[in-house]
C-alpha positions as CSV (number, residue, x, y, z in Angstrom):
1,X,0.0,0.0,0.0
2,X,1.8,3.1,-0.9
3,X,1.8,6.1,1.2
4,X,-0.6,8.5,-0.4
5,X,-3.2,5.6,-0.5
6,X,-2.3,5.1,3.3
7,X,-2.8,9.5,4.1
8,X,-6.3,9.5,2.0
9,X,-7.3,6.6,4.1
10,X,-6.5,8.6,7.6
11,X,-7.5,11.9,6.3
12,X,-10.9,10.8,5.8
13,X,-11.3,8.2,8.7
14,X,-10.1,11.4,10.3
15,X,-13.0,14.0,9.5
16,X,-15.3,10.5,10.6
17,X,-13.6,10.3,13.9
18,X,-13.8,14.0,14.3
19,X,-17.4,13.8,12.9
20,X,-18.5,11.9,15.5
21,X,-16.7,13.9,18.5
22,X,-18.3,17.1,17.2
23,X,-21.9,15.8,17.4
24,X,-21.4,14.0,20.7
25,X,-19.8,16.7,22.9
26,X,-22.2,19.3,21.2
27,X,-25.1,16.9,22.4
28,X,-23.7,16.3,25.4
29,X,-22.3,19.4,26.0
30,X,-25.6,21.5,25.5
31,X,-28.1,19.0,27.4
32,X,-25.6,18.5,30.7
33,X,-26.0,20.7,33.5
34,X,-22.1,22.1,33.8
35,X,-22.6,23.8,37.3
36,X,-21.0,27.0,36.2
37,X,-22.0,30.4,34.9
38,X,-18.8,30.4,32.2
39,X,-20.9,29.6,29.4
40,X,-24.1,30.4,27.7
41,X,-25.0,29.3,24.1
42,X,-27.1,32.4,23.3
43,X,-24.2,34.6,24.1
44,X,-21.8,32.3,23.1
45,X,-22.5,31.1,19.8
46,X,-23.7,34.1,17.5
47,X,-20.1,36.2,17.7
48,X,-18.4,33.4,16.6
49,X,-21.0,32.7,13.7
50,X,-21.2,35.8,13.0
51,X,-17.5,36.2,12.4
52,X,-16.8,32.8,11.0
53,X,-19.9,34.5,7.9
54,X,-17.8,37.9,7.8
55,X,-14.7,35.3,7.2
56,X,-16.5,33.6,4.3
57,X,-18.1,36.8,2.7
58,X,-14.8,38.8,3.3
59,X,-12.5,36.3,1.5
60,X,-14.8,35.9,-1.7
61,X,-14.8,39.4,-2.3
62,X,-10.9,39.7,-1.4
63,X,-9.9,37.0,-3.8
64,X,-12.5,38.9,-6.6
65,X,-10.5,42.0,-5.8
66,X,-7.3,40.5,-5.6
67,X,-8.1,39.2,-9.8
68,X,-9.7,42.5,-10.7
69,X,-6.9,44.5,-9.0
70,X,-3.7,42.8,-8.1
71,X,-1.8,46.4,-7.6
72,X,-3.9,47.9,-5.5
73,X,-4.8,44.6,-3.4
74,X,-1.4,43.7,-2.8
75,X,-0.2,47.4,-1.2
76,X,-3.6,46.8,0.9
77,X,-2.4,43.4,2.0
78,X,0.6,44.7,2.9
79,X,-1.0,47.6,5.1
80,X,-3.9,45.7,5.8
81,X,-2.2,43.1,7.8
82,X,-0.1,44.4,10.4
83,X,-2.6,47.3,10.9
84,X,-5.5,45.3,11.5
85,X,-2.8,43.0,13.8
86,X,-2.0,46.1,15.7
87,X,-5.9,46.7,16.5
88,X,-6.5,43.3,17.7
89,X,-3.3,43.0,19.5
90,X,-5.2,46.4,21.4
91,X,-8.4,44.4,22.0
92,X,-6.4,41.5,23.5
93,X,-4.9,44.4,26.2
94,X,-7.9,45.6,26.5
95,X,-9.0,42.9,28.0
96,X,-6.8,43.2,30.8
97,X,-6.1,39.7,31.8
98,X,-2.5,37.9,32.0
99,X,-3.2,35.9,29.1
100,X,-4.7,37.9,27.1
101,X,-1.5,40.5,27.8
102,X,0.9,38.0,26.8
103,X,-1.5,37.5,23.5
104,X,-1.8,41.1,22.8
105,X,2.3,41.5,23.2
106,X,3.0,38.5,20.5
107,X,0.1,40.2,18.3
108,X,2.0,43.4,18.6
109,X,5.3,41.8,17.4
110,X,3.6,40.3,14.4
111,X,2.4,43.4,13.6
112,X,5.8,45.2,13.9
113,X,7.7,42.1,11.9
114,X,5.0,42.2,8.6
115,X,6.0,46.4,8.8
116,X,9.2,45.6,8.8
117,X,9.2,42.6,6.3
118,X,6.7,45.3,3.7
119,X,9.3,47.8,3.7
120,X,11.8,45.3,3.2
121,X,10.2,43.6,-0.1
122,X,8.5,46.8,-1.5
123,X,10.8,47.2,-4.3
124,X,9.4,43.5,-5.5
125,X,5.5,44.9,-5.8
126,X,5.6,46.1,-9.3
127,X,6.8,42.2,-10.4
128,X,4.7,40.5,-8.0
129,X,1.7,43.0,-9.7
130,X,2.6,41.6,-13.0
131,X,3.4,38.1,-12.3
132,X,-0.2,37.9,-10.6
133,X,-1.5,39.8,-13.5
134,X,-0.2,37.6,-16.7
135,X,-0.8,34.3,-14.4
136,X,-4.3,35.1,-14.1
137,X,-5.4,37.2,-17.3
138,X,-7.0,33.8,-18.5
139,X,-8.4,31.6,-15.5
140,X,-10.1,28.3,-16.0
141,X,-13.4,27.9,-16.9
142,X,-15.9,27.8,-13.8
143,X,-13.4,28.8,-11.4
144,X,-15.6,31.4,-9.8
145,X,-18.1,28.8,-8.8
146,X,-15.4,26.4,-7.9
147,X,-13.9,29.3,-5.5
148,X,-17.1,30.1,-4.0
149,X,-19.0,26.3,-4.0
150,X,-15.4,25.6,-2.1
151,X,-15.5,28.9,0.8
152,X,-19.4,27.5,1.5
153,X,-18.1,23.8,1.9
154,X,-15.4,25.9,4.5
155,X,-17.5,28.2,6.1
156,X,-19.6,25.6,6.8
157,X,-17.6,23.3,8.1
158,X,-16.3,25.6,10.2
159,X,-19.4,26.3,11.7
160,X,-20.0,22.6,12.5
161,X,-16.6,22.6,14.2
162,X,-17.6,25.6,16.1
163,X,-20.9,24.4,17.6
164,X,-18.5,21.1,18.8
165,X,-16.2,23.8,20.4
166,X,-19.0,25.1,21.9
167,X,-19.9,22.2,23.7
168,X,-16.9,21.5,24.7
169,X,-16.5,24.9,26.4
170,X,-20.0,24.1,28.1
171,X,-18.2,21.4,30.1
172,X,-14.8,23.1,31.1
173,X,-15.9,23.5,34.5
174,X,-16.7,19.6,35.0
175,X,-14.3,18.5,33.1
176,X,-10.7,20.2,33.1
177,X,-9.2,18.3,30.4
178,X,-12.0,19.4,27.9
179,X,-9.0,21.8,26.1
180,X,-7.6,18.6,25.1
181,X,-10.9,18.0,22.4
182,X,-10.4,22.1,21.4
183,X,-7.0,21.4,20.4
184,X,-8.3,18.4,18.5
185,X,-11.0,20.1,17.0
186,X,-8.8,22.9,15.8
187,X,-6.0,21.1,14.6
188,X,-8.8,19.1,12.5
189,X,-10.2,22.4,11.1
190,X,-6.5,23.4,10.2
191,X,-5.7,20.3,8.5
192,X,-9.3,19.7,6.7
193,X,-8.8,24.2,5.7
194,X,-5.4,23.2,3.9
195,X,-6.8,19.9,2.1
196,X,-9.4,22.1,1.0
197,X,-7.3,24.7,-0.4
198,X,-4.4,22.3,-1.6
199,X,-7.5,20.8,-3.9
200,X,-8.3,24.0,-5.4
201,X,-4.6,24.8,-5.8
202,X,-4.0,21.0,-7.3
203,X,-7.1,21.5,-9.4
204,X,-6.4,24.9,-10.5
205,X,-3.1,24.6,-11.0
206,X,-2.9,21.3,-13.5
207,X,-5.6,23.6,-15.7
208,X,-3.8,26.2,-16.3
209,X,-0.9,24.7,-16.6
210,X,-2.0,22.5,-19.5
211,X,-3.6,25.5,-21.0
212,X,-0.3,27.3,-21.4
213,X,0.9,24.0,-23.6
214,X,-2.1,24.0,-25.5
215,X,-4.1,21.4,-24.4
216,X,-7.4,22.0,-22.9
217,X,-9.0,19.9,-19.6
218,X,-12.6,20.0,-18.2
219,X,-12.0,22.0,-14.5
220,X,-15.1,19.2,-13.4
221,X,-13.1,16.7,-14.7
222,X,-10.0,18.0,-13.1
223,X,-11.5,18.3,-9.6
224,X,-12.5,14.7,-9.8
225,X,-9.0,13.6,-10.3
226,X,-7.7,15.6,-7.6
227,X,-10.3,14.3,-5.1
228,X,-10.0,10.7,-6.3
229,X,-6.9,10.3,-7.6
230,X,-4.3,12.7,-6.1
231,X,-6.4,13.0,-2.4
232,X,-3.3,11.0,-0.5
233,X,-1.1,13.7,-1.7
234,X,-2.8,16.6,-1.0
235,X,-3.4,15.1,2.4
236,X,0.9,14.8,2.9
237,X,1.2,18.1,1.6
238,X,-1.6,19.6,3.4
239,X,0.5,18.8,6.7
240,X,4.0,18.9,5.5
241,X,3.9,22.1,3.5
242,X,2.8,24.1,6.6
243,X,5.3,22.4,8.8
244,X,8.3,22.5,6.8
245,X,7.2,26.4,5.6
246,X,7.9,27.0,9.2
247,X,10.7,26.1,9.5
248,X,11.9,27.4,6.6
249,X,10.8,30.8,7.6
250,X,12.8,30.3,10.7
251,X,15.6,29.1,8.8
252,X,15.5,32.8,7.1
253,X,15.2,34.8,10.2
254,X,17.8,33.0,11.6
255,X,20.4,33.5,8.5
256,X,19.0,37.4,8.4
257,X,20.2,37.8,12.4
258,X,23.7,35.6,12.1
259,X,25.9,34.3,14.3
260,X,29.5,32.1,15.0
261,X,27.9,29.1,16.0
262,X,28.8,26.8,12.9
263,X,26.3,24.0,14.0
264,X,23.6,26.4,14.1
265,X,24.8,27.8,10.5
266,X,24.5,24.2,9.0
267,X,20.9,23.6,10.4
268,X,20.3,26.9,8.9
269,X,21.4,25.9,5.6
270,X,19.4,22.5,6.0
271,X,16.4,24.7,6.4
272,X,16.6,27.3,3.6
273,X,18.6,24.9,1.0
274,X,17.6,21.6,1.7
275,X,13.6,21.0,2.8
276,X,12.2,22.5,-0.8
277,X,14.0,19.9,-2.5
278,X,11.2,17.5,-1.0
279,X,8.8,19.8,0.2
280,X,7.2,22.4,-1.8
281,X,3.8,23.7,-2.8
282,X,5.1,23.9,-6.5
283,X,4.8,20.3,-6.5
284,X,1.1,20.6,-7.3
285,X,1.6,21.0,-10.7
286,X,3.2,18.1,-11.5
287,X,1.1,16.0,-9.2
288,X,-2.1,17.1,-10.9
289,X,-0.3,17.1,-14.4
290,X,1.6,13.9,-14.3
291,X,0.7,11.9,-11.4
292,X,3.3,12.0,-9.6
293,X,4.4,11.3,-5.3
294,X,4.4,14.6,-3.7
295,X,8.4,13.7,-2.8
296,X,9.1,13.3,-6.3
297,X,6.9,15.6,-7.4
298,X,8.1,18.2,-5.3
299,X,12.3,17.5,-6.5
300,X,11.3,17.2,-9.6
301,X,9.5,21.0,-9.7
302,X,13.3,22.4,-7.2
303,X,15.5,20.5,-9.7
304,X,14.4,22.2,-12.7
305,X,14.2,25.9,-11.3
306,X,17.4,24.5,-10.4
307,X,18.8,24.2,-13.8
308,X,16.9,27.0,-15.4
309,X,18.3,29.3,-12.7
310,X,14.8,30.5,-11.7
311,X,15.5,29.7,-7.8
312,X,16.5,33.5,-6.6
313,X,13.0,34.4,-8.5
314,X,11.4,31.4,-6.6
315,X,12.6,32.3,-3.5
316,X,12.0,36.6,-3.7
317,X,8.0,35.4,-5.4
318,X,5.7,37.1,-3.3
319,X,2.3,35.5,-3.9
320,X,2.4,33.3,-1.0
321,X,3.4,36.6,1.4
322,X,0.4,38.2,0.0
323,X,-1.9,35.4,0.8
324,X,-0.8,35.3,4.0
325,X,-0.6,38.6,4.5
326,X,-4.1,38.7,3.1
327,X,-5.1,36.0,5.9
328,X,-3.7,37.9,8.6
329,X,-5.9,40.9,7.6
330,X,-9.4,38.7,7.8
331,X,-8.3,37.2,10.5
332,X,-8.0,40.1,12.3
333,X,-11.3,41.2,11.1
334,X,-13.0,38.4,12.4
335,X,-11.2,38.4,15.5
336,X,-12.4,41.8,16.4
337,X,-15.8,41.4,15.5
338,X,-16.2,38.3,17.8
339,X,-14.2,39.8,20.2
340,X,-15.8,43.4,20.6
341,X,-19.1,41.9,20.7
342,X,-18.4,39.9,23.2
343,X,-16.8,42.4,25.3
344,X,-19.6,44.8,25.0
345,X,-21.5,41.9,26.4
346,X,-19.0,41.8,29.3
347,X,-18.5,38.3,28.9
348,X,-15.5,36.4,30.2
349,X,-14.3,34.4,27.3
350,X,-13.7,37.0,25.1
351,X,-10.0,35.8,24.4
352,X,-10.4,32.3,23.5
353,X,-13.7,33.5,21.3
354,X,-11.2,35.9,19.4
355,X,-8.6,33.3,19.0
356,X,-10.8,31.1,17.5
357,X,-12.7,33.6,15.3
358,X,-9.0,34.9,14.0
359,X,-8.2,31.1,12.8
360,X,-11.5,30.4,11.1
361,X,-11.0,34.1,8.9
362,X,-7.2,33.6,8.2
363,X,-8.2,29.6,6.6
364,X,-11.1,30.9,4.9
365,X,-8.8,33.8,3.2
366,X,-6.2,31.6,2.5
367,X,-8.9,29.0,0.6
368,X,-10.4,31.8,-1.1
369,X,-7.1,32.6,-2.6
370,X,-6.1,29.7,-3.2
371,X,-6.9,29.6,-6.8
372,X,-4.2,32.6,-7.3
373,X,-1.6,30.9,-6.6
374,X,-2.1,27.8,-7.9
375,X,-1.9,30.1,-11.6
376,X,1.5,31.2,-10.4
377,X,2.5,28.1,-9.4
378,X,1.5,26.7,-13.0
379,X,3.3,29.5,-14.7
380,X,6.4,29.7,-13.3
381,X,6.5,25.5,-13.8
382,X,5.0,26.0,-17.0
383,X,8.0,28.5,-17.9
384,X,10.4,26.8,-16.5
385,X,9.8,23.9,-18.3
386,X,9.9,25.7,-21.6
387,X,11.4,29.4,-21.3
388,X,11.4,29.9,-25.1
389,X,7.4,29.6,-25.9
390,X,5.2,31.8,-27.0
391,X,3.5,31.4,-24.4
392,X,5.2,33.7,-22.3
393,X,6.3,37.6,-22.3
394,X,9.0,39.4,-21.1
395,X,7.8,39.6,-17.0
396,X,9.8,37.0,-15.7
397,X,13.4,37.2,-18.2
398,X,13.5,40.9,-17.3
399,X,13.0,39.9,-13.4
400,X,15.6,37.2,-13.8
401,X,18.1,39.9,-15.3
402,X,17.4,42.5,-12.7
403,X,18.4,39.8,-10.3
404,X,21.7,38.6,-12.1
405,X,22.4,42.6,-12.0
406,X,21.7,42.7,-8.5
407,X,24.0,39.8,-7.8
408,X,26.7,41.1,-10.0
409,X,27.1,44.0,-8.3
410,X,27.0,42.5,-5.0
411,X,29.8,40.4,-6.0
């Protein structure tokens, strides 16, 4: 039994499993007298609905934006994010409690470091503005209704999920290990959020790429095949990608500061140089094209940007900042509106609420947006593939010199 086979078999058994824990602690959570005044569904509930909707609705209309107007929706990521992060990080103070200090101080930081890391890359916004542009001047049939079909499946979802947290918070003060089903819950909505998106991406992504060679595919037909076929590796990358962008973002920060220590330098390396050779979300493409193992799949795609030099463009692409970024923002949103009502209610569990509210917005952003990328993703492998085609214009060989400039005259 090979290995994707094995991951489509627990990711599904998983949403049963997490099916079925859902409707019994809501059930059992709702109906049970808890003995405390902590929680009350009618207060309770409708923030966190409420925002989870403003999540849904607000990344729809981002991602629409985002396609109509990439310059303009990029430099309002890029403010968006850390200034909406610096108002929730003041809600979280607001609320005055230890926790929700220590919150509020992390928010803060976040805030300052996507500041810092705009100023840092603005000179990159007029390429990332037309790489986002040519990728997506011709988008597959029906993706609109794929896009929003998939962000109901999510918010939905989500909203299930929610009323399981719910219960669950019903019986903290009888049971004290009742955080242990939140965590599960939430690390099932995180999971379930990326195979979502990774599908779209997957789906996306194999279109347009076989539309830049000329050949034409049914988008139906396509998300079939990436549900059916491809599923096991969407589920690895769904986890690993995450994980290993992680560290490779630490990896970065941690070259960026320095240092003697030569150990630490070579686990450095390992991060930035090493983990995209078998762990990358460019992989998609050639899963969805070619049927390939994510591992292979994923060397494959970092061996020929490899050879056709394209890595120092790979590495400086800012799509995946902006969806992030673009996360961040709804997230923020969403936090705050759960949050604020909740405090104008003069509730207690404001904090937790907001947390929870912040997750749900950033997923449903980044699956809204999804489908962006993924036409990046299959142009750069597309053009990589092929750099002399018709296909393409001049965006990315006048990037690629401005780089090799850039490195000249830093060496």
């Amino acid at each position: 039994m090979s290995l994707r086979i094995i991951f489509q078999i627990l990711f599904y058994l998983h949403l049963l499993l997490t099916a079925a824990t859902v409707i019994f602690i809501t059930v059992y959570g709702l109906t049970t007298e808890s003995g405390g005044q902590h929680f009350h569904p009618l207060k309770w509930y409708p923030p966190v609905l409420a925002s989870t909707a403003c999540g849904g609705i607000i990344g729809f209309m981002w991602q629409w934006i985002t396609f109509s107007y990439p310059r303009n929706a990029l430099k309002a990521a890029f403010w968006l994010g850390p200034l909406l992060t610096c108002l929730m990080a003041g809600m979280f103070v607001y609320m005055g409690t230890a926790t929700s200090l220590i919150v509020g101080l992390v928010s803060f930081c976040s805030a300052l470091a996507q500041s810092l890391y705009g100023c840092w890359v603005s000179h990159r916004f007029e390429y990332a503005t037309n790489i986002l542009s040519v990728s997506t001047a011709f988008p597959p049939a029906k993706t609109r209704v794929l896009v929003l079909a998939t962000i109901v499946i999510g918010t939905l979802y989500c909203c299930f999920l929610v009323s399981g947290i719910g219960g669950a918070t019903a019986l903290q003060d009888k049971f004290k290990l009742v955080f242990i089903f939140i965590l599960v819950i939430m690390l099932s909505l995180g999971w379930t959020m990326q195979f979502l998106k990774n599908v779209i991406q997957l789906t996306i992504s194999r279109v347009t790429y076989l539309q830049i060679l000329g050949n034409h595919m049914d988008t139906c037909a396509a998300l079939r095949d990436s549900i059916n076929r491809s599923g096991g590796c969407i589920a690895i990358g769904s986890i690993l990608i995450p994980v290993f962008t992680l560290f490779r973002s630490f990896g970065r920060l941690m070259s960026l500061l320095g240092g003697e220590d030569e150990i630490l330098f070579c686990c450095v390396m390992v991060l930035v140089n090493v983990l995209p050779q078998f762990v990358n979300r460019w992989s998609f493409v050639h899963i969805g094209a070619y049927n390939k193992e994510f591992v292979h799949a994923s060397r494959d795609t970092w061996e020929m940007f490899n050879s056709s030099r394209m890595l120092p463009l790979i590495d400086s692409d800012l799509t995946g900042a902006l969806c992030f970024l673009s996360g961040v923002a709804v997230g923020a949103f969403c936090s705050m509106v759960s949050g604020i009502w909740i405090l104008v209610m003069r509730q207690s569990y404001a904090l937790e609420v907001s947390i929870y509210a912040f997750l749900i917005g950033y997923f449903v952003c980044r699956l809204a947006m999804g489908w962006l990328q993924a036409c990046v993703a299959a142009y750069y492998v597309a053009y990589g593939e092929n750099p002399e085609s018709d296909q393409f214009d001049s965006t990315i060989p006048a990037r690629l010199e401005q780089i090799q400039g850039s490195q000249a005259l830093l060496n």
